[in-house]
C-alpha positions in Angstrom: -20.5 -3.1 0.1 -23.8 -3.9 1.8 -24.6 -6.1 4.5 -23.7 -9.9 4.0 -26.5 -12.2 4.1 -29.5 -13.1 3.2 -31.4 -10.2 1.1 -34.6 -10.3 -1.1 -34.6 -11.4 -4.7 -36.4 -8.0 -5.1 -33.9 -5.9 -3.7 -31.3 -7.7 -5.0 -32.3 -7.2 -8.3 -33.0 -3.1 -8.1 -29.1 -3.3 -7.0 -28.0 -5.5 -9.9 -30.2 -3.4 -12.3 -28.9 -0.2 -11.1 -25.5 -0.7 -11.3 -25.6 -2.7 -14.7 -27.7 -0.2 -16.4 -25.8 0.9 -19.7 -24.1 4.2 -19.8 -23.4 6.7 -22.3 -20.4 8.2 -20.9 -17.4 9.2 -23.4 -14.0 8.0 -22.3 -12.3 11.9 -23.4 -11.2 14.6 -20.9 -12.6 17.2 -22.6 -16.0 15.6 -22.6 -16.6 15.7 -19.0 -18.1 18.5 -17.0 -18.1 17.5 -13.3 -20.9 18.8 -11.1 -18.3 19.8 -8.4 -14.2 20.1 -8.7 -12.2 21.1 -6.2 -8.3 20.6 -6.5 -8.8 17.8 -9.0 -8.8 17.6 -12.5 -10.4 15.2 -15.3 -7.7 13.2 -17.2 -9.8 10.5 -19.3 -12.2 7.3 -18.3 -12.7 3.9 -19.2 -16.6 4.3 -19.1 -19.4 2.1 -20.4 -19.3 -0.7 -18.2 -20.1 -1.1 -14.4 -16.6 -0.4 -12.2 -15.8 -1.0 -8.4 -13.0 -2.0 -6.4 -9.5 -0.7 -7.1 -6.6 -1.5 -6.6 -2.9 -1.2 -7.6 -0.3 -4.2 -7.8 3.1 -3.1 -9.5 2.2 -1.5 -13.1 -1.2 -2.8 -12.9 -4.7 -1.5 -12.1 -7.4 -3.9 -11.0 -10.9 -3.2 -11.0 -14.0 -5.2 -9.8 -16.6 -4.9 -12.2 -19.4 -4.4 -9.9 -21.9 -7.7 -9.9 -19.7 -9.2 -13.1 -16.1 -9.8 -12.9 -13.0 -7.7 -13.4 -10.9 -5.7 -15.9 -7.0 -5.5 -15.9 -5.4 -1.7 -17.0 -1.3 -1.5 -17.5 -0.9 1.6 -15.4 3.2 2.2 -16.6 1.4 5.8 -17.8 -0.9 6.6 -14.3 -2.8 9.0 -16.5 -3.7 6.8 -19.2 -4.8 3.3 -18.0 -5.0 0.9 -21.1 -6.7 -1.9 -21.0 -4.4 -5.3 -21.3 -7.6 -8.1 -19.9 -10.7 -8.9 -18.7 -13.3 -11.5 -17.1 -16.7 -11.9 -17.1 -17.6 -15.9 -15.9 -20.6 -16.9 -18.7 -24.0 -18.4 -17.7 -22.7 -21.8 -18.3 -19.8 -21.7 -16.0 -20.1 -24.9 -14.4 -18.1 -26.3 -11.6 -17.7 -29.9 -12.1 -16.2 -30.4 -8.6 -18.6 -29.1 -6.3 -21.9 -29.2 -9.0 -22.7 -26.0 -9.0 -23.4 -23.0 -11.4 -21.3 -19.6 -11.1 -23.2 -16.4 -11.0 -22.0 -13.4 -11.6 -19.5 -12.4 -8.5 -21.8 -10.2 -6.3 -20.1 -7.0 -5.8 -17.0 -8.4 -7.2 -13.5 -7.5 -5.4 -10.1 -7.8 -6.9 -7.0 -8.9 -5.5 -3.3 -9.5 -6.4 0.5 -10.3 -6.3 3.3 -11.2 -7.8 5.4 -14.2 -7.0 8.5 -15.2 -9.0 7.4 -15.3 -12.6 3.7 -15.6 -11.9 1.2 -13.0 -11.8 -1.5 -14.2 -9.2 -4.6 -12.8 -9.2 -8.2 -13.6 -6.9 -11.7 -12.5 -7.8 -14.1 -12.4 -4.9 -17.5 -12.9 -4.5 -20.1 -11.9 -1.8 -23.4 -13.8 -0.8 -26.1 -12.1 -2.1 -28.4 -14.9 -3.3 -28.7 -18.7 -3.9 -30.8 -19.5 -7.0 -32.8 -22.5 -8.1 -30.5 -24.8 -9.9 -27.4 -24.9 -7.6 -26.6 -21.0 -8.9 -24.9 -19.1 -6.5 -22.6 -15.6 -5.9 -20.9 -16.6 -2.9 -17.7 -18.2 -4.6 -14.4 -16.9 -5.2 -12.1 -17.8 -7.8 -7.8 -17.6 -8.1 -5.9 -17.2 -11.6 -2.7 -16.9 -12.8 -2.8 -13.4 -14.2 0.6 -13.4 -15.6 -1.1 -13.2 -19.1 -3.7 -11.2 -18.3 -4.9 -11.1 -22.1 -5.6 -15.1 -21.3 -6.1 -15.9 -17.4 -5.5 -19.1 -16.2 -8.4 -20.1 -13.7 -6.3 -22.0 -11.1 -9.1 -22.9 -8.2 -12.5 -22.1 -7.2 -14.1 -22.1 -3.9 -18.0 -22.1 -3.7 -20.0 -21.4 -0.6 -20.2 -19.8 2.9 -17.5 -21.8 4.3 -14.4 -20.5 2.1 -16.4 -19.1 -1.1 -17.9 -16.2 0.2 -15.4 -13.3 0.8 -16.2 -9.8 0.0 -13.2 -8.3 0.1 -10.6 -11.0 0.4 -6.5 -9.9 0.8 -3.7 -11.3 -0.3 -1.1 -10.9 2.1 1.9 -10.6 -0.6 5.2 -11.3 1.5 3.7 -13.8 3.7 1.9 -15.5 0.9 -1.3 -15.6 2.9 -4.7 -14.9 2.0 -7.9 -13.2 4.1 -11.1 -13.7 3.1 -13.9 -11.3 5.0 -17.6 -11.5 4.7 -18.2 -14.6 7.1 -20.3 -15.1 10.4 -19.7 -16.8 13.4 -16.6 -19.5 13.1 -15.6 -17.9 9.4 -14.9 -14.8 10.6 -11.6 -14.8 10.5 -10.5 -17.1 8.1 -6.2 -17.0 7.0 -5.2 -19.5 4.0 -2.0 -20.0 2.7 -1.4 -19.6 -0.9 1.5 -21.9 -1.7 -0.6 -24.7 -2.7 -1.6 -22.3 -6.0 1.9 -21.7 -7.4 2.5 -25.2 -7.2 2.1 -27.7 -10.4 -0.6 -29.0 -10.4 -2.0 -25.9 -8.5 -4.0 -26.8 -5.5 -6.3 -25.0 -3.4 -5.1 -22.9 -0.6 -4.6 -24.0 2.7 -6.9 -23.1 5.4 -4.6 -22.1 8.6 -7.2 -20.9 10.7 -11.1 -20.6 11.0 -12.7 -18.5 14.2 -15.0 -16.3 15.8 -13.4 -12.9 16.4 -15.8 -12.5 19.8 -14.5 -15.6 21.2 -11.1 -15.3 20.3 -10.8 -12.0 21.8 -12.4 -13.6 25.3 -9.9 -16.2 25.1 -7.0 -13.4 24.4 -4.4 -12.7 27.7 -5.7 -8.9 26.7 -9.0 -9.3 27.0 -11.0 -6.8 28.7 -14.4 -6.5 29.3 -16.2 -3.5 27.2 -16.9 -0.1 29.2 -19.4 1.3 27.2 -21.7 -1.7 26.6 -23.4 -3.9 29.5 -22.4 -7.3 27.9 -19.6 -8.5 25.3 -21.7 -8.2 22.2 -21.9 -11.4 20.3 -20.1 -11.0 17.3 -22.0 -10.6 13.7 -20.2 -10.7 10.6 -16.7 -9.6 8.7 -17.0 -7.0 6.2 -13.2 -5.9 5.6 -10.4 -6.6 6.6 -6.5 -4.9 6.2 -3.5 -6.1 6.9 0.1 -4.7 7.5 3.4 -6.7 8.0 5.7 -6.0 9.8 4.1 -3.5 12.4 5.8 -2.0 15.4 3.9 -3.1 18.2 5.7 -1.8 22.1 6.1 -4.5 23.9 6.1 -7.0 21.3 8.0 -5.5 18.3 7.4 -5.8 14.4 4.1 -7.8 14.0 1.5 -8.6 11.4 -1.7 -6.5 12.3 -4.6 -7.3 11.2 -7.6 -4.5 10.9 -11.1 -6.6 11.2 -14.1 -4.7 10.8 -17.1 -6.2 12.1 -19.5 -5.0 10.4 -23.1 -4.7 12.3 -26.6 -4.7 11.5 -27.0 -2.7 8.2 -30.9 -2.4 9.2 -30.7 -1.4 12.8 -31.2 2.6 12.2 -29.9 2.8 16.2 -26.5 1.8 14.9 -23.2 0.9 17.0 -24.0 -2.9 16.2 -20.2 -3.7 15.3 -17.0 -2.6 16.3 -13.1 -3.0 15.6 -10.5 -5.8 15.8 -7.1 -5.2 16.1 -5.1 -9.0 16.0 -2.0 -9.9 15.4 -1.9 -12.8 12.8 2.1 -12.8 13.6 1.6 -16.5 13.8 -1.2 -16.8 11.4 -2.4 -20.5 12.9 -2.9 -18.6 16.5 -3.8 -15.2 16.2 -4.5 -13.2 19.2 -6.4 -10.1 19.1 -4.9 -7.1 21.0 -8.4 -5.1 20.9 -12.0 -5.3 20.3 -12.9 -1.4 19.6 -16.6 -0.1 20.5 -17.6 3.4 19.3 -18.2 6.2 22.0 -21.6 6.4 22.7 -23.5 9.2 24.0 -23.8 12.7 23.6 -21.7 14.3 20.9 -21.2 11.0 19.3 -23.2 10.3 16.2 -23.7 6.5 16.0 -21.8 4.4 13.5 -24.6 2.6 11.5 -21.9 0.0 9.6 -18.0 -0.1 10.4 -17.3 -0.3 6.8 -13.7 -0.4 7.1 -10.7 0.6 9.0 -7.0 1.8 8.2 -4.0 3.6 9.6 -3.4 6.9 8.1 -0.2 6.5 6.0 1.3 9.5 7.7 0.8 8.5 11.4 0.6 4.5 12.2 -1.4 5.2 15.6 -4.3 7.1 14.2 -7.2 4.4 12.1 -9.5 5.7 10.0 -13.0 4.2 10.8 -15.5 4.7 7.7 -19.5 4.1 8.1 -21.5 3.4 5.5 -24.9 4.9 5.8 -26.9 5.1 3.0 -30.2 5.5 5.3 -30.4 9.3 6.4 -33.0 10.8 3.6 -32.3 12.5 0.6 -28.3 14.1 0.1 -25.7 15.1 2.2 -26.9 15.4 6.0 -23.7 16.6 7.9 -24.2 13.8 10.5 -24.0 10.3 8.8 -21.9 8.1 6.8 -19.0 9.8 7.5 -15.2 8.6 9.4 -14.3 8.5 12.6 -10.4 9.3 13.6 -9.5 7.4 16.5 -5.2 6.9 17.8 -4.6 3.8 19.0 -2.1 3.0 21.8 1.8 2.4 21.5 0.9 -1.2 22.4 -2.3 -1.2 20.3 -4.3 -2.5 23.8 -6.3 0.8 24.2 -8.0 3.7 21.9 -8.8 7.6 21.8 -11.5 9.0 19.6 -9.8 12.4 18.3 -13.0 13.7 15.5 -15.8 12.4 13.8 -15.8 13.7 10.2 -19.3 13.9 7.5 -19.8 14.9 3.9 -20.7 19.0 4.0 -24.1 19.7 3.6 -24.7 21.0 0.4 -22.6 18.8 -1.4 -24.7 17.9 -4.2 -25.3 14.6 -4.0 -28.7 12.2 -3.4 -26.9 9.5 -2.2 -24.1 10.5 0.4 -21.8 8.0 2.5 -18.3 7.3 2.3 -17.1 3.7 1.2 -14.2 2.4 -0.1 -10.8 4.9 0.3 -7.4 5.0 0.2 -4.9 6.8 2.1 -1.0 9.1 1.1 0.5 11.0 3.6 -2.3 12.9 5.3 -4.6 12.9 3.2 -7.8 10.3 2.9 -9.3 10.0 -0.9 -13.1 8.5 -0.3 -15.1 6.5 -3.1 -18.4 8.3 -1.7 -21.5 6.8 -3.7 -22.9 10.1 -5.4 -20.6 12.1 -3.5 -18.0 11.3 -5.8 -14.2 11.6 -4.5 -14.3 13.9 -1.1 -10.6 14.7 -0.2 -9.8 15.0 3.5 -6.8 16.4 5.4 -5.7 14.9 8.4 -3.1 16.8 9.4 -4.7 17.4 12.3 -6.7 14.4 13.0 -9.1 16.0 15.7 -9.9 18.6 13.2 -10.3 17.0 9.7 -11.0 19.1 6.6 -12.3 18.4 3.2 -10.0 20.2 1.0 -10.9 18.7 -2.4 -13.7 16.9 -4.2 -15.0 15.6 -7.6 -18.5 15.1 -8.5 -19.1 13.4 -11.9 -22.4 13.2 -13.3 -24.3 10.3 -12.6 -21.2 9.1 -10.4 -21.8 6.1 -8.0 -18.0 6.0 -6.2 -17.1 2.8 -5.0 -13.5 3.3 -4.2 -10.5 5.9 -4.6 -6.9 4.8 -5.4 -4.6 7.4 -5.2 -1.5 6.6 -7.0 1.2 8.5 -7.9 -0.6 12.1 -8.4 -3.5 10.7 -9.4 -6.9 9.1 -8.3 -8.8 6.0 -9.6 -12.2 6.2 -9.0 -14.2 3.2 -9.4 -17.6 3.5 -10.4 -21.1 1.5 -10.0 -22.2 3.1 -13.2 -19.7 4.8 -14.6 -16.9 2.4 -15.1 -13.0 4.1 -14.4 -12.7 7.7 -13.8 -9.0 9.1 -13.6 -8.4 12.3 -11.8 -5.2 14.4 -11.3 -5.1 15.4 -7.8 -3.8 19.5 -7.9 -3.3 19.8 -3.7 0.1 17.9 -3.5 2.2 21.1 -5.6 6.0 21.5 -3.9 9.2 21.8 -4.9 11.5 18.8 -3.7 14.9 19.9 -1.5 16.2 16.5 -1.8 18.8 15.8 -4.3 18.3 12.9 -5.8 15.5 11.7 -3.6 13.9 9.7 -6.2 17.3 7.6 -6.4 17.1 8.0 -10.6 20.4 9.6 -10.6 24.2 7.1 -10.3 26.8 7.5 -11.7 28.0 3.8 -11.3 24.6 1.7 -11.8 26.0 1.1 -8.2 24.7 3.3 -6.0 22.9 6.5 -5.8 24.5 10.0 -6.3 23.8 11.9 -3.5 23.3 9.2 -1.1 25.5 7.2 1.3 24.9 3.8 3.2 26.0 1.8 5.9 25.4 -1.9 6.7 23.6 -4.1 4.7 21.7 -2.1 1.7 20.9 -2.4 -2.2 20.6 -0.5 -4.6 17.6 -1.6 -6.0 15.3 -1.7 -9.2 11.6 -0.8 -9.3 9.6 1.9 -7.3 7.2 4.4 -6.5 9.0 7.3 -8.4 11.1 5.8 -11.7 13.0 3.1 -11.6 15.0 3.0 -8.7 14.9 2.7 -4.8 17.1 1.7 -2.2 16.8 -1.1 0.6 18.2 -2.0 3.9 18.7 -5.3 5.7 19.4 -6.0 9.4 20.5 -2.1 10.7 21.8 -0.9 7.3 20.6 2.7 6.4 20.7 5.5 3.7 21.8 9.1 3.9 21.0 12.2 1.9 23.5 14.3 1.3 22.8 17.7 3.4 19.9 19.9 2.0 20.0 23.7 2.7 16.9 25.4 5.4 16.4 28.4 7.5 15.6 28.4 11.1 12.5 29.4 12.4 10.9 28.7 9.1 8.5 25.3 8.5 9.0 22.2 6.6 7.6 18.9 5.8 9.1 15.6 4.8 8.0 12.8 3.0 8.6 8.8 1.9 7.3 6.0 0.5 8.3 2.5 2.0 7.6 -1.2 1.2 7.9 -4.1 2.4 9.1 -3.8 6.3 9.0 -0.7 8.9 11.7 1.6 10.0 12.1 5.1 10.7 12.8 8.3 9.1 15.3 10.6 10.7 15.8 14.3 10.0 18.9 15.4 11.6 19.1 19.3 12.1 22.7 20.8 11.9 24.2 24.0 12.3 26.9 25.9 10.5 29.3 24.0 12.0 27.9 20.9 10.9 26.8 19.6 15.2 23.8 17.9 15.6 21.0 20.5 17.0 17.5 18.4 16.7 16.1 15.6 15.4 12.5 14.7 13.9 11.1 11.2 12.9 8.6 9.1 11.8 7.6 5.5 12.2 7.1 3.7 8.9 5.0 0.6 7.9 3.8 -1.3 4.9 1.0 -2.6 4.4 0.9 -6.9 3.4 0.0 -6.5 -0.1 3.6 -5.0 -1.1 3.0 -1.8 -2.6 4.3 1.3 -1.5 3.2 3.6 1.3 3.5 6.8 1.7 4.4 8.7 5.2 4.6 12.2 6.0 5.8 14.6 8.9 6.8 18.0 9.8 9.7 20.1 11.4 10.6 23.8 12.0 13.9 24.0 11.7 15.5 25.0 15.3 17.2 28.2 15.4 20.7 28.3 14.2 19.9 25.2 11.9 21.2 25.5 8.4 21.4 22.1 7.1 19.5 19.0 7.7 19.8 15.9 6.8 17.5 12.4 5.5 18.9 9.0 7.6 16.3 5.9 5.8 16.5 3.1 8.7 14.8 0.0 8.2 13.2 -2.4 10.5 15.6 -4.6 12.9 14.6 -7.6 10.8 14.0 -8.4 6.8 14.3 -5.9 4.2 12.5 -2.5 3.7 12.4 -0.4 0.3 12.6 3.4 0.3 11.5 5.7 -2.6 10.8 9.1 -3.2 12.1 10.7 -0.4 11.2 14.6 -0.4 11.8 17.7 2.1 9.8 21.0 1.0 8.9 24.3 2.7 5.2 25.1 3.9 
């Protein structure tokens, strides 16, 4: 959230008060009048205690419980979270190891995965502030979650050198973990978690420790910046994102790592940090392809704190950039805290700033600044302090536009996880909000494109395959998907369109990259166009969703779905749609 270091008690404790204040929220639909609603609706809340960070691991919601600990939700209904554990370390949670007292965790950032059996799950903690008698926020501790009603606390790490991460990532199929937060040589940090799922559990293994800055001047692509006199020295990690399995020209599928530096949170003249783009491919020598500075100038507002950065799940060349600015005056001001929309090179070497997007004046809110947000198809779903949830279309991404908001009273948004039709909106003081998303209304071409339907239990109806492929269990839509291996692939059966007229198309993908084809055919059945997409995961295994667009050529009257996955591993396709505009 806020700048890592060093801040007074004073402040410190205003935040903590704030956010820990006791609400009287009711947990009911039909108890909630939003201030502003746009496209979304209420479903229900788990109020009355202080929410955060979301996220989603299989049928599971995480979410940090800002300045405390975290709270576990079975998500197998999306619309009804229910509550299956919780932790909250007591005042006496002493660490016999390294002598020290835990704190609450500052800001308190959830992570998980799932290996084998086990259900492992990390809890991070920020520095915020080191108390008299050895108590202290920056540490981070690693359970086995697979019980969530009785967590097993497997290791602890206290301090700047592997304790403090604010937002640290497991990397699911590599088994890695990256902790952000740290200065100087702990700014990129990797760890391996295989010591943890090991019995006894041990700590996990630090890979490798570095300075961004430094690695980037030692990279073969390392350029000198154009738009700064010197090579700025670097400051600190506030997030980082990872996805496996990237395509990369030149160099083919690698693990990318989005690092954003973070800057000075109290220099009002901004532009302080900047973006990292390194491939962690061979996580004991990364090498960074890019160090990212904002535009400066005229027409460029300046970007007080690069929050955090991620490819829109629709195109894998354009990143999201959000700035957290909380330091404009009172409400929305239409030029800070907002996102800017920038399309990376093929190779990822070199970047294009396409719009800079901010909260509409007007929107009623004192304290306005996206944060934390997640991403499906085109559209971005921002955890914006007292904003709420601001919806954003990127269709375009040089011209952005909100299309859909929520506004709950006495909302502090930290984060918005869209899943399956619906948002979960972590809250500062209100706890978990769950809102139906009402933008996303089509009617699916696809026969069979959630691969429910088979005859067999073999295969699914509608569908054909070549190479290696599986049928598979689990998914994004039911209980089913399909995978490839090597150059298999999956095809729909053909689907029925009119040329001239527009269409869009849509997947969701895990765990590898690939392609989705749509083949347009005439009457006659002969191949008359083709449009595709490249597709990605992200490291933490859950699904992604990708969306494109095609008029169909003239004379076209059938087209149809090809799922290719990645030249290497395996890659899971689910809800595979094709609807009209």
């Amino acid at each position: 959230m806020f700048r890592r270091g060093r801040l007074g008690v004073g402040l410190l404790a205003i935040l903590a008060l704030a956010a820990l204040l006791p609400q009287a929220h009711r947990a009911e639909a039909d108890a909630l009048v939003p201030i502003a609603a746009e496209k979304t609706e209420y479903v229900t809340g788990r109020n009355g205690f202080t929410g955060g960070h979301v996220v989603v691991q299989g049928k599971r919601l995480y979410v940090g419980a800002y300045g405390v600990g975290m709270r576990i939700f079975d998500i197998n209904d999306p619309a009804n979270p229910r509550a299956i554990g919780e932790y909250h370390p007591g005042s006496n949670d002493w660490d016999v190891d390294t002598d020290h007292v835990h704190a609450v965790h500052a800001d308190a950032v959830p992570d998980a995965a799932r290996y084998g059996d086990m259900e492992l799950a990390v809890l991070n903690g920020t520095r915020r502030v080191t108390a008299p008698n050895n108590v202290r926020t920056d540490h981070t501790d690693f359970f086995d979650a697979t019980n969530p009603a009785e967590l097993r606390k497997l290791h602890t790490f206290i301090g700047a050198a592997d304790g403090e991460a604010h937002n640290g990532d497991i990397v699911d199929s590599r088994k890695l973990w990256l902790a952000s937060g740290g200065s100087g040589m702990n700014g990129l940090r990797i760890y391996d978690l295989s010591p943890l799922l090991q019995t006894p559990a041990g700590p996990p293994a630090n890979l490798f420790r570095g300075d961004p800055a430094e690695l980037w001047k030692a990279s073969p692509y390392y350029r000198a910046p154009t738009n700064r006199p010197a090579e700025p020295a670097f400051t600190h990690t506030h997030d980082m994102t990872v996805y496996t399995d990237y395509p990369v020209e030149g160099l083919g599928p690698r693990d990318i790592v989005l690092l954003a530096e973070g800057g000075s949170y109290t220099n009002d003249a901004g532009n302080t940090g900047s973006i990292f783009v390194i491939d962690i491919t061979e996580p004991r020598a990364p090498v960074v392809l890019q160090r990212w500075f904002h535009d400066i100038g005229a027409g460029h507002h300046p970007i007080r704190y690069h929050h955090e950065a991620q490819f829109l799940a629709s195109d894998p060349r354009v990143m999201l950039v959000a700035d957290e600015d909380m330091h404009a005056g009172a409400g929305c001001t239409n030029d800070a805290g907002g996102v800017t929309a920038v399309r990376l090179s093929d190779d990822l070497r070199s970047a294009t700033e396409l719009s800079e997007w901010f909260i509409p004046m007007g929107t009623p809110a004192p304290v306005c600044s996206v944060h934390v947000f997640s991403t499906h198809g085109n559209l971005a779903f921002f955890g914006s302090y007292n904003a709420g949830l601001q919806v954003v279309d990127y269709k375009d991404p040089a011209n952005p536009q909100r299309i859909g908001q929520f506004i709950a009273e006495g909302t502090t948004a930290w984060g918005a996880q869209y899943h399956k039709g619906y948002v979960y909106i972590g809250d500062m003081t209100r706890g978990l909000d769950v809102v139906k998303w009402l933008g996303s209304k089509k009617t699916n071409k696809v026969k069979n494109g959630s691969f429910e339907s088979s005859a067999t239990g073999l295969a699914p109806e509608s569908w054909t395959s070549s190479g290696t492929t599986t049928y598979a269990a689990g998914g994004s839509d039911g209980a089913r998907s399909v995978t490839t291996q090597l150059i298999g692939s999956w095809t729909s059966a053909p689907i029925d369109v009119v040329g001239g007229k527009s269409y869009s198309y849509g997947v969701d993908v895990a765990s590898g990259g690939g392609r989705v084809i749509v083949e347009q055919l005439d009457v006659a059945g002969a191949l008359l166009a083709t449009a595709e997409s490249l597709l990605f995961a992200t490291g933490d295994g859950s699904f992604q969703s990708f969306t494109g667009n095609f008029t169909a050529a003239p004379g076209a009257t059938q087209v149809r779905v090809r799922l290719e996955g990645a030249p290497l591993g395996s890659t899971t396709f689910d809800n595979v749609q094709i609807w009209e505009e």
